[in-house]
N, C-alpha and C positions, 0 to 999 in steps of 0.2 A: 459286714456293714449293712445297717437299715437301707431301706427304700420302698420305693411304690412302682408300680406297673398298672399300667390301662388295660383295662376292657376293650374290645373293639366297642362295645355297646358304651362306655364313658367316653371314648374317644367321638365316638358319633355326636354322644348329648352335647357334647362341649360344643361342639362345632353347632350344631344345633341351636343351642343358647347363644354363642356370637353372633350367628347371621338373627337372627329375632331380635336380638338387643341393637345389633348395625342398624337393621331398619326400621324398629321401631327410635331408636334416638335420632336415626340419622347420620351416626356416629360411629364410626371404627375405631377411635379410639376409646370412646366409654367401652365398646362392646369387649376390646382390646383388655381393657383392664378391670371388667369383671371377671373374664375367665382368667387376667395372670393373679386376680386374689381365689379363688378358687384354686389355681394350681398353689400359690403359699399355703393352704390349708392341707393340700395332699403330701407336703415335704414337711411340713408339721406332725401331720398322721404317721411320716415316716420315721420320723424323729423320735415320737411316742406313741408307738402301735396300740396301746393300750387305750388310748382316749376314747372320746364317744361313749354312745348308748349302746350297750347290748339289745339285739332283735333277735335273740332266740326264740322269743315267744309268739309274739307278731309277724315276723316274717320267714325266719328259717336260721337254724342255728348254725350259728359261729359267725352270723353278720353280724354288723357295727353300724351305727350310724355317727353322721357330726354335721350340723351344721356349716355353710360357706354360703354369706353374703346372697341367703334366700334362698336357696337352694340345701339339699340335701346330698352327702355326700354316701355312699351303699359302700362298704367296704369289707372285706375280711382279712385277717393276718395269715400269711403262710409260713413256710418255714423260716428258720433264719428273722423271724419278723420282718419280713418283707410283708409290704402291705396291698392288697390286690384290690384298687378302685374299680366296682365293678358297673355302675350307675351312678349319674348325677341328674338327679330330680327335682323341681319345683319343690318348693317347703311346703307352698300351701294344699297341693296333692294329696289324696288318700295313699300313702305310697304303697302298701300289699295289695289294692287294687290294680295301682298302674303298675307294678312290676308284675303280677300275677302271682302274687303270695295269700293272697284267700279266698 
C-alpha cells in the first residue's frame, strides 16, 4: 500500500509555516487549515506517486516537485511508492538556492 513519510526538515517547515501564518493572520485556525490543505496534497502525492515536476536537472535526481496552496512541495518516491516528503518551501523562492542544490 502507498503512502508518505516526513522529513524531520518537512516536519520542521510545517510547523514553521503554521506559527508565521498564526501570527501573521492572528489566526490558528487559517494557519490550521493551510497546513491540513498541504497535508491533502501529500495523500494525493501518495495516491499517485508519479505526479509533479521532475528536478533531475535543477535540483538533484529522483526529486519531484508539486505545488500546495503556495508553497512547494520536495519530494521523492521510494520503494513500494512510498512517497518521502522531504521539504516544503515558499513557491515564490529560488528553491536550489534555499535548499542548497546550486
Amino acid at each position: 500500500m502507498a503512502g508518505f513519510r516526513l522529513s524531520p526538515e518537512a516536519e520542521a517547515e510545517l510547523d514553521n509555516i503554521w506559527l508565521r501564518i498564526a501570527r501573521e493572520s492572528s489566526s490558528m485556525d487559517i494557519a490550521s487549515r493551510l497546513v491540513d490543505a498541504i497535508y491533502e496534497r501529500f495523500w494525493l502525492l501518495a495516491q499517485f506517486p508519479h505526479m509533479g515536476r521532475k528536478r533531475d536537472d535543477d535540483l538533484a535526481p529522483g526529486l519531484r516537485s508539486f505545488p500546495a496552496e503556495g508553497y512547494v512541495i520536495i519530494h521523492s518516491i521510494e520503494e513500494d511508492d512510498i512517497v518521502s516528503i522531504l521539504h516544503v518551501v515558499p513557491g515564490n523562492r529560488d528553491i536550489a538556492s534555499l535548499l542548497g542544490y546550486s
